[in-house]
C-alpha positions as CSV (number, residue, x, y, z in Angstrom):
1,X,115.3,107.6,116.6
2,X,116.2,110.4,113.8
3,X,114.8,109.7,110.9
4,X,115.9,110.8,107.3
5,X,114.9,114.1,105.6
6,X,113.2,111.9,103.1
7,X,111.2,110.2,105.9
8,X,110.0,113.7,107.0
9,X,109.4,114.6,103.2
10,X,107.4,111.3,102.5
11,X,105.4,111.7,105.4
12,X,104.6,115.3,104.5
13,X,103.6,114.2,101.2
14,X,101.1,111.6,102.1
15,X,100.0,114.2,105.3
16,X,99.0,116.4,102.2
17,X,97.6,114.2,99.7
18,X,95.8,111.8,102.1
19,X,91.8,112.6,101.7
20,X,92.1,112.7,98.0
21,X,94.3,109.7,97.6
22,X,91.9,107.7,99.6
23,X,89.2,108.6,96.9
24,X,90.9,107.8,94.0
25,X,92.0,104.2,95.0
26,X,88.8,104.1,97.0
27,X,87.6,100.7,94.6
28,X,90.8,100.2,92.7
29,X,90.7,96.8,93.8
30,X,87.5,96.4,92.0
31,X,89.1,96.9,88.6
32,X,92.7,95.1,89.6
33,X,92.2,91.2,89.1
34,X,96.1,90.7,89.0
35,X,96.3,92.6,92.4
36,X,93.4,89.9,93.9
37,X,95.0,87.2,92.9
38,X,98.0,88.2,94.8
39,X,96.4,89.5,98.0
40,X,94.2,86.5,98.0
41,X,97.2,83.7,97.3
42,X,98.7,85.6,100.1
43,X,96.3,85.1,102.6
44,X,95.7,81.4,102.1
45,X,98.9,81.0,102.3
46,X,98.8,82.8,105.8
47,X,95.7,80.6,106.7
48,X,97.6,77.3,106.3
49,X,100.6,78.4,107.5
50,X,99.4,78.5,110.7
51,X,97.5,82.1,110.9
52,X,98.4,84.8,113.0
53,X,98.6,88.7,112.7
54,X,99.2,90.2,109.6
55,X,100.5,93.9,109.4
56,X,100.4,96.1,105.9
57,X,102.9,98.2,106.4
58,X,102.4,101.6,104.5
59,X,98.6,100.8,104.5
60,X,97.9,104.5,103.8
61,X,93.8,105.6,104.5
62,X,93.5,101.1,104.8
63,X,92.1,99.7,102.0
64,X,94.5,97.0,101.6
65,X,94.1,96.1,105.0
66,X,90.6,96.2,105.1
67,X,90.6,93.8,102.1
68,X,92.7,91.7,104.1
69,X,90.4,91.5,106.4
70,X,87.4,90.5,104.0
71,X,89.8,87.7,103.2
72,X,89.9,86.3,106.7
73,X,93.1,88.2,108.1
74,X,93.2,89.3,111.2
75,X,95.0,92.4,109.7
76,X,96.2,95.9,111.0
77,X,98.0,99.1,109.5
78,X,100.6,100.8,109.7
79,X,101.9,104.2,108.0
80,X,104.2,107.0,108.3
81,X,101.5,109.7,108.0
82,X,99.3,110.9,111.0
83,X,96.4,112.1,108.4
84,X,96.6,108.9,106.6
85,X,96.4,107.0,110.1
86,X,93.4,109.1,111.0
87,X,91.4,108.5,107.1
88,X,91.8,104.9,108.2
89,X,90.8,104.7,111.1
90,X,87.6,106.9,110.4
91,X,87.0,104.8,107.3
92,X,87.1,101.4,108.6
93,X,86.9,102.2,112.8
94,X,86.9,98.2,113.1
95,X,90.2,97.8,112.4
96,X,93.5,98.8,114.4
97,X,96.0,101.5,112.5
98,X,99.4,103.0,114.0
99,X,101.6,105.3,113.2
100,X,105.2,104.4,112.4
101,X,108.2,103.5,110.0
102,X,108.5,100.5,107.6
103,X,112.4,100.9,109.0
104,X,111.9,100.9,112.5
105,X,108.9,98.9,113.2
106,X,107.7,99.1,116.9
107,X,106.8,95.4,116.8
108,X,108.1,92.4,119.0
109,X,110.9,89.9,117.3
110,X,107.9,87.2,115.4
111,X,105.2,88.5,116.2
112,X,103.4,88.4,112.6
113,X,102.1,85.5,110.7
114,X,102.5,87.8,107.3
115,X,103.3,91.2,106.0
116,X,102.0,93.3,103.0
117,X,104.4,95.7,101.8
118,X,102.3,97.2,99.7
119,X,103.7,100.1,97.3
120,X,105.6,100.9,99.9
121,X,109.2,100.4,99.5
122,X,109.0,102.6,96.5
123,X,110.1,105.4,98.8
124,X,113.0,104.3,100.8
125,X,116.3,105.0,98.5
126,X,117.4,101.5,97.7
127,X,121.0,101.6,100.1
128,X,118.8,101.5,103.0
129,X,115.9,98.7,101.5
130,X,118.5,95.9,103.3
131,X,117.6,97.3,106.4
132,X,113.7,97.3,105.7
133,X,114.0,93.7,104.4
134,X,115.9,93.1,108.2
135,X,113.0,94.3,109.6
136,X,110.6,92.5,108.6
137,X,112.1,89.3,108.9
138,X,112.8,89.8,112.8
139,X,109.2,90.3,112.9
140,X,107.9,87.6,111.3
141,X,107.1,84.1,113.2
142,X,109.3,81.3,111.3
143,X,107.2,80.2,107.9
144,X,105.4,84.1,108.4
145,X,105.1,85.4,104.5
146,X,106.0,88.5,103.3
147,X,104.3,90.0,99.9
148,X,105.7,93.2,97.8
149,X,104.5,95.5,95.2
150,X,106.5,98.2,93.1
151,X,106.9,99.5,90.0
152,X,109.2,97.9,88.6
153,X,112.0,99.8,86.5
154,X,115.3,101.1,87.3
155,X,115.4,104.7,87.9
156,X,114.4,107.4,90.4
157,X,111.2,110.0,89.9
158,X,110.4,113.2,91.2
159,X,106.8,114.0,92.0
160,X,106.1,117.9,92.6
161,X,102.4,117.4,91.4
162,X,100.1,114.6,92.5
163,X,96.8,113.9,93.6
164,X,95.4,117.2,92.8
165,X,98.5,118.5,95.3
166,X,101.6,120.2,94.9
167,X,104.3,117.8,96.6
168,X,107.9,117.4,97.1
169,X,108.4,113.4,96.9
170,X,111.0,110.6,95.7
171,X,110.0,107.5,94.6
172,X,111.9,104.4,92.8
173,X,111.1,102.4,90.1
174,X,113.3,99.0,91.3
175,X,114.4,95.9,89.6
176,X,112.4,92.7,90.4
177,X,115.5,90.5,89.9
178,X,117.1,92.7,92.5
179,X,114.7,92.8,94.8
180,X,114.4,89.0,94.8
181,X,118.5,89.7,95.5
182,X,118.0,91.6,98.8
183,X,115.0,90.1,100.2
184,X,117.5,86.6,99.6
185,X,120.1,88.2,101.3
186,X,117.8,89.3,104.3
187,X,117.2,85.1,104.5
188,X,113.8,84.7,103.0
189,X,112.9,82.4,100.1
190,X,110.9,83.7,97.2
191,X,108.0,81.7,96.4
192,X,106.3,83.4,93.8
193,X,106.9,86.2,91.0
194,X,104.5,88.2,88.8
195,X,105.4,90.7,86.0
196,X,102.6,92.2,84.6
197,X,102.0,95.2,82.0
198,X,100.5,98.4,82.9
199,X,96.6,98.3,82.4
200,X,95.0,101.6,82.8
201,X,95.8,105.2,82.2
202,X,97.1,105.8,86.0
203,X,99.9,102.9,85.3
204,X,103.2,104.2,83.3
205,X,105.5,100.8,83.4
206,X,105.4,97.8,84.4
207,X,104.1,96.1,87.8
208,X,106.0,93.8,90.2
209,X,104.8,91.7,92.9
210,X,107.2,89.1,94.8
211,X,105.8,86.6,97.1
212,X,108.2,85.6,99.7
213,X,108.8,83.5,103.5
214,X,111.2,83.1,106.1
215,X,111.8,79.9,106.5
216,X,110.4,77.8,109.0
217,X,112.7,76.5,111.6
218,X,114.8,73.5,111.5
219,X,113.5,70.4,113.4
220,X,115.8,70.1,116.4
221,X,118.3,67.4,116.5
222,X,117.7,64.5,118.7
């Protein structure tokens, strides 16, 4: 598969930034009680659902994942970057990383119990998030849950300097209430929304986090 110039971009971004990005949000969580509450709803939710793997997607050097796992999940990563892969994987060697695409996921039809999309759609130009949002409901099991984060806004950035690195990167800002739009559209149902202010110096707008699940499937008729 060809993938985008922005793809190739993102990935060389994160290839660049990826040691010192993994120190700064090192213990974010730590200081994030908003961002616990999520990831812990989340994977109780998972739990009684029924279980089963649970994939963060864009997981970067796998903090998210490996908080996932703390929570009970039996969690992997996955993320564009090769140098984010390998911080990962030397960080926390328990756990399983790949490398790979949020838009062309090499996973079976449902296979997952949940997904964590986890500041990682903020990348993909919004024409093609439909097609993200495709993805990862073929991959998740009927009644599998799906949780977002973004910034949420309405307008495009460009980041030349970040991390302590000179970079060339896109990322969006994106309307909740059209998010919730899309992932509709893709046939989930949105369980749960949170809207929350930005509370530290790193945080410039507002934060979104959408809580979502494809519906189970229908009893057959007898």
């Amino acid at each position: 598969m060809t993938l985008p110039s922005d793809v190739h971009a993102t990935c060389a971004a994160y290839n660049t930034v990826a040691a010192d990005y993994a120190e700064l949000l090192r213990n974010e969580l730590d200081t994030k009680p908003f961002d616990r509450a999520m990831l812990g709803t989340f994977a109780e939710l998972v739990q009684s659902s029924g279980g089963g793997t649970v994939a963060d997607l864009g997981c970067g050097p796998g903090r998210i994942t490996a908080h996932l796992d703390s929570l009970g999940l039996a969690a992997f990563g996955v993320d564009l970057s090769p140098v984010m892969v390998a911080v990962a994987r030397k960080d926390h060697p328990r756990l399983r990383f790949d490398e790979g695409s949020i838009e062309a996921l090499e996973l079976a039809d449902s296979s997952l119990g949940g997904i964590v999309a986890w500041y990682s759609i903020i990348h993909t130009p919004p024409a093609r998030l439909p097609g993200v949002f495709a993805e990862f409901h073929r991959t998740l099991l009927a009644g599998g849950l799906l949780l977002l984060a973004f910034q949420a806004g309405d307008e495009p950035r460009h980041l030349g300097f970040a991390y302590g690195h000179e970079i060339d990167l896109d990322a969006y800002r994106l309307p909740p209430e059209r998010i919730t739009e899309l992932l509709l559209q893709a046939g989930f149902v949105v369980e749960a929304q949170l809207l929350r202010e930005p509370d530290d110096r790193y945080e410039k707008t507002r934060q979104a986090y959408l809580l979502a699940r494809k519906p189970a499937r229908k009893p057959a008729a007898s």
